[in-house]
Every structure is written in C-alpha cells, then in structure tokens.
BALOBA-1460 file (C-alpha; in Angstrom, 3 decimals):
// residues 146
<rec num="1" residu="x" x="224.316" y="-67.775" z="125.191"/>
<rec num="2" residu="x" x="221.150" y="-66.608" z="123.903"/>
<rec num="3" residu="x" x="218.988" y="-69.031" z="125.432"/>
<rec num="4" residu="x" x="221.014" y="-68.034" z="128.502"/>
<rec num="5" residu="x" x="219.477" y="-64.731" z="128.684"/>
<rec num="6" residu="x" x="215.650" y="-65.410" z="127.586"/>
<rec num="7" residu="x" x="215.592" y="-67.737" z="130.561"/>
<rec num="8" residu="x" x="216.967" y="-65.002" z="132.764"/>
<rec num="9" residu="x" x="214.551" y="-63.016" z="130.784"/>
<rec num="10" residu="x" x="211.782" y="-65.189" z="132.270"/>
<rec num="11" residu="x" x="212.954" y="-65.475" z="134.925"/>
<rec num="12" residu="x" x="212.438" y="-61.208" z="135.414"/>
<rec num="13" residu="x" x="209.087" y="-61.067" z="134.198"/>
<rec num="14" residu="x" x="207.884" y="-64.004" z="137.248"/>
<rec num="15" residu="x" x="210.578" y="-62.612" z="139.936"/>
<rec num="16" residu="x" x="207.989" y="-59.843" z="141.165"/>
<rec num="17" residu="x" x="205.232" y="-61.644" z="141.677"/>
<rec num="18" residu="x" x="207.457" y="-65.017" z="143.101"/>
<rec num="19" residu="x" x="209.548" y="-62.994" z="145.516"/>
<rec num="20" residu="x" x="206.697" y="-60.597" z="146.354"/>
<rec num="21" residu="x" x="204.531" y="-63.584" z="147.358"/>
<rec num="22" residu="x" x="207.260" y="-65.153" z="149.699"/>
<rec num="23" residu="x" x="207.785" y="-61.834" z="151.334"/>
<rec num="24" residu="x" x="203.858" y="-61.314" z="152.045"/>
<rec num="25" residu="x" x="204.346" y="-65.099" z="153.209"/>
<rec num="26" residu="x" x="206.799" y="-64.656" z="155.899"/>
<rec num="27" residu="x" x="205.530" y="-61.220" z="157.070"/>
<rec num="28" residu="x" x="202.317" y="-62.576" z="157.219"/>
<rec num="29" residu="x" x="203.144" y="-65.170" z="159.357"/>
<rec num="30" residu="x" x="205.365" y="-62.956" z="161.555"/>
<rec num="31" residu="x" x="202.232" y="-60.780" z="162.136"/>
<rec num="32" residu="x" x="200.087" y="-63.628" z="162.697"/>
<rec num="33" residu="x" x="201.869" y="-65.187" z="165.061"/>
<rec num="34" residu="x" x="201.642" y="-61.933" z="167.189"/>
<rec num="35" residu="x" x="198.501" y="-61.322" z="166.471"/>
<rec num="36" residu="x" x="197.701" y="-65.475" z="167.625"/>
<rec num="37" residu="x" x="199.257" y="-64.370" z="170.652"/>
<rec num="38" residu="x" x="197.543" y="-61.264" z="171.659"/>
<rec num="39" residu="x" x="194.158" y="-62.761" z="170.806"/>
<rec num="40" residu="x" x="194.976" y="-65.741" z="173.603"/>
<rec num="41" residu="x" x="195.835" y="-62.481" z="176.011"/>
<rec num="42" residu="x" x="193.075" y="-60.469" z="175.052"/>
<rec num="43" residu="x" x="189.196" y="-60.485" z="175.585"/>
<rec num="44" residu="x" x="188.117" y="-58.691" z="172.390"/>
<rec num="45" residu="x" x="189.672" y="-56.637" z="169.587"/>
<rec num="46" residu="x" x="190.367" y="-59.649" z="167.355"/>
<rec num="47" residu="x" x="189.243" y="-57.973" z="164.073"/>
<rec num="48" residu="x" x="191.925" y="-55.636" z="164.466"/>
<rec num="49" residu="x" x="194.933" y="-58.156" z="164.964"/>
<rec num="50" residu="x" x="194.048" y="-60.480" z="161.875"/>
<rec num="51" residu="x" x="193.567" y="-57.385" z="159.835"/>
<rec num="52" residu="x" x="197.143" y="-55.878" z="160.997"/>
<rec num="53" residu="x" x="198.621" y="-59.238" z="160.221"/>
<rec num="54" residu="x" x="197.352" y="-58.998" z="156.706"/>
<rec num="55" residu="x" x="198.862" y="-55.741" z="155.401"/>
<rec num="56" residu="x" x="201.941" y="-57.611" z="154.437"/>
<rec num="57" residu="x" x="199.878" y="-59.280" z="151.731"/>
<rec num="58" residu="x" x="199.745" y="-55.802" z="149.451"/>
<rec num="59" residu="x" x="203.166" y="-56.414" z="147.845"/>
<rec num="60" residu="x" x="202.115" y="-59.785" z="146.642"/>
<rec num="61" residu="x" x="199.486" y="-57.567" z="144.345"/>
<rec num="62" residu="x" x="202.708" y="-55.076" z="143.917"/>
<rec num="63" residu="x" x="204.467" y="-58.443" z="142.483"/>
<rec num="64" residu="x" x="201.055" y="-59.084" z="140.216"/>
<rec num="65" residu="x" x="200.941" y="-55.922" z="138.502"/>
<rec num="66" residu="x" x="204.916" y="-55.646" z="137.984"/>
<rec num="67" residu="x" x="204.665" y="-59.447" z="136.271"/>
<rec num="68" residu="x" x="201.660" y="-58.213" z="133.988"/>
<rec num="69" residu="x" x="202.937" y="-55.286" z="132.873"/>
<rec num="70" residu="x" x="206.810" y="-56.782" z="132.377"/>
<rec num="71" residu="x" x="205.070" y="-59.733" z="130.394"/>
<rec num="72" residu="x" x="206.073" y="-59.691" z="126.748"/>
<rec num="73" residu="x" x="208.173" y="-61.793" z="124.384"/>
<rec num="74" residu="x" x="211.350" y="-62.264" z="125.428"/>
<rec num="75" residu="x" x="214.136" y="-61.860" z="122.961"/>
<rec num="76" residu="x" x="217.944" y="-61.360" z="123.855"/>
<rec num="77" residu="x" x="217.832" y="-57.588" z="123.426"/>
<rec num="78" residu="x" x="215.317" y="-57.037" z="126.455"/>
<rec num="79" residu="x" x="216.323" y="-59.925" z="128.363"/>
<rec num="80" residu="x" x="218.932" y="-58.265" z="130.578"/>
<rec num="81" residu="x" x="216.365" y="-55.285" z="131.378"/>
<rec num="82" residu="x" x="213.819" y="-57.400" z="132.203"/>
<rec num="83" residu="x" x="215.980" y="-59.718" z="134.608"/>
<rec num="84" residu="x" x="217.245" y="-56.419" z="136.296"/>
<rec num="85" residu="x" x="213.937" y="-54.985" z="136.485"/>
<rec num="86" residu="x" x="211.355" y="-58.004" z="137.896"/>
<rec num="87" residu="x" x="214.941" y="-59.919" z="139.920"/>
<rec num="88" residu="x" x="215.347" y="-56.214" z="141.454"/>
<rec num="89" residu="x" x="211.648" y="-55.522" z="141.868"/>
<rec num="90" residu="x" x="210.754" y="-58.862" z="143.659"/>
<rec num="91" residu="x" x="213.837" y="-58.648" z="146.015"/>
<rec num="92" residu="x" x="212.338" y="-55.005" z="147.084"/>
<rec num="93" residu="x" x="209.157" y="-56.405" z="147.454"/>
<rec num="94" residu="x" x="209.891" y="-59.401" z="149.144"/>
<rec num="95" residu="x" x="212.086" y="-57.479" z="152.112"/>
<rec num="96" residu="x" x="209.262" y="-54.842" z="152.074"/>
<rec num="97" residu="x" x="206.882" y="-57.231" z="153.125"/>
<rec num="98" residu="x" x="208.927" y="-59.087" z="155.480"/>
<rec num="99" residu="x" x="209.803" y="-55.991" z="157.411"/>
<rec num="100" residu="x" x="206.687" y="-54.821" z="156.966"/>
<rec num="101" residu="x" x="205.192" y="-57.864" z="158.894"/>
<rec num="102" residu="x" x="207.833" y="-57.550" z="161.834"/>
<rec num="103" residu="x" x="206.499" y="-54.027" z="162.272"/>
<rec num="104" residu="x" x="202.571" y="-55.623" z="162.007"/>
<rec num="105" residu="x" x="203.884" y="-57.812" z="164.937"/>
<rec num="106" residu="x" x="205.239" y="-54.934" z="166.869"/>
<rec num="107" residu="x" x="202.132" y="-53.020" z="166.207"/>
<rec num="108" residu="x" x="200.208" y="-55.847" z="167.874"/>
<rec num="109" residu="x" x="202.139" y="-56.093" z="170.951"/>
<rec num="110" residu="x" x="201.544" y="-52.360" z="171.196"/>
<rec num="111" residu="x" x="197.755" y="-51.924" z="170.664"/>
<rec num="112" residu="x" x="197.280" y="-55.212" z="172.758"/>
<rec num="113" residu="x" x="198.518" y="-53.286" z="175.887"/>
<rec num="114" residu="x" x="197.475" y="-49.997" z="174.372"/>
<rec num="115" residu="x" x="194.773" y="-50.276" z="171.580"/>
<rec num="116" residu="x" x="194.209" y="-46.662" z="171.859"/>
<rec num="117" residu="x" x="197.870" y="-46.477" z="170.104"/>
<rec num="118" residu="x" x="196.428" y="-48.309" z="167.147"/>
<rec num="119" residu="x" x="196.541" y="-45.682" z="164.298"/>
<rec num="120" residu="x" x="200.431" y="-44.468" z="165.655"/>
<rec num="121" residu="x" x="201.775" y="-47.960" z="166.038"/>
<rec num="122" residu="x" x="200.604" y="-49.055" z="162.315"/>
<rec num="123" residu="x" x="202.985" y="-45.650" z="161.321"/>
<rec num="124" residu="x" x="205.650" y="-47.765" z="160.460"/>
<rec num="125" residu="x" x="204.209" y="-50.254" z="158.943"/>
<rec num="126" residu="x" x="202.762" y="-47.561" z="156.607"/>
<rec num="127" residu="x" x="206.199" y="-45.593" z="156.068"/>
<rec num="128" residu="x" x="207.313" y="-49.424" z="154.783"/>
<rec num="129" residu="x" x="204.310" y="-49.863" z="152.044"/>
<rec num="130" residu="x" x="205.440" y="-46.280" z="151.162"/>
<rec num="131" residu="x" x="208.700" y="-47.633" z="149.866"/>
<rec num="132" residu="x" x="206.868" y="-50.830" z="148.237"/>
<rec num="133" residu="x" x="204.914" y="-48.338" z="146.332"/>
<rec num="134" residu="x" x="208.348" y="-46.290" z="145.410"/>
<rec num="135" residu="x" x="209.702" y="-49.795" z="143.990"/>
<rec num="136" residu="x" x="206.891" y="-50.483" z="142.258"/>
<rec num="137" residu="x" x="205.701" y="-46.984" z="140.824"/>
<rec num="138" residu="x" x="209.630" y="-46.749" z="139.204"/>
<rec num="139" residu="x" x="208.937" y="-50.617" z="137.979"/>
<rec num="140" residu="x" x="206.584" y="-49.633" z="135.889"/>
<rec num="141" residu="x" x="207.966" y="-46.530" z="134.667"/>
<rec num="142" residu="x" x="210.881" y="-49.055" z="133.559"/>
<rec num="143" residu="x" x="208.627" y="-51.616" z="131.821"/>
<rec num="144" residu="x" x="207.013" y="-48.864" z="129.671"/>
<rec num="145" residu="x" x="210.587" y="-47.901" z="128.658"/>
<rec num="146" residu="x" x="211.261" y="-51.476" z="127.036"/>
C-alpha cells in the first residue's frame, strides 16, 4: 500500500507540468490553426496572429513552477497531498489553456475582420490566464504548507 501512494505521490509532483504542457499543446494548436487561416486571408498583420496563438503556452511555465516547488521526497505521509495538489493543479491548467486557446482562435477571427478590436477581443483570453494564475498562486500556497 505504501508504494501505492509514493507513486501517486510522483505522480502529483509531475501532473502540473505534464497536464499543463498538453493543455498549452492543444490550445496552441487551436489558435494556430486560426491564426494559419487568417494569415492565408489576410495581407499583413501576421505578427499579431502567431503571437495570439502563443498565449496558451503560459500555463505550461504555470505547470514548471508548481512541479519545482511540489518536488521533494516522497514519503506516505505527504503522498496524498501532493497527488491532490499537482493531479488537481495540472487538470486546472490543462483546461485553462485549452479554453484559453479556443478564445485565441476566436480572437483571431475577430481582429482579422476587425484588427482595430485587437486589445477587446484578447479580453477573454486574459479573464482565462486570470484563473490559471488563481490555480497556481493557491498551488503554491499549498506546497509551502507540506
């Protein structure tokens, strides 16, 4: 049973920065494809589009920090907090980024038609990181407590 729990154990401390990374993956690639797609409709403005598609990438640093600062030994006493902390973390962070990148794509569409709109339509997109930041401010918090 106790080997049980220090591989959950493990498995916490690497769950931010795995689950974080395959969030910033998929939104990423959500915003990328829409930002592919406006640069093949547009004459200019590219700069803008990659660097919209990119913002999904911050929780994947989120996911770093989390790991770093949840890495210690793990024995059976902490295992079960640091399984609910990093599993918990990581799943935040990983829908985080994905919705994060559908709004990117959104954005795109929007400043593509409109790039005057560009500060407005990355709002939600920033209200999203907002609640990365919640997730992984309170992670930390958590890990000092162990």
């Amino acid at each position: 049973m106790s080997e049980l729990l220090v591989l959950l154990g493990w498995i916490g401390v690497f769950a931010p920065l795995a689950l974080a990374a395959i969030g910033s993956v998929l939104g990423c690639a959500t915003a990328g494809q829409a930002a592919i797609g406006a640069m093949m409709e547009s004459d200019g403005g590219y700069g803008r589009f990659v660097g919209v598609s990119a913002l999904p990438s911050s929780q994947s640093i989120y996911g770093i920090v989390a790991m770093l600062t949840l890495a210690r030994p793990v024995t059976p006493a902490n295992a079960a907090a640091l399984f609910a902390i990093g599993t918990l973390t990581g799943l935040a962070l990983l829908l985080s980024a994905m919705r994060q990148g559908e709004a990117c794509a959104s954005a795109i569409v929007a400043v593509r038609e409109k790039p005057e709109v560009l500060g407005l339509a990355l709002a939600p997109a920033a209200i999203i990181e907002g609640f990365a930041v919640f997730v992984f401010v309170f992670a930390l918090y958590l890990a000092g407590t162990l």
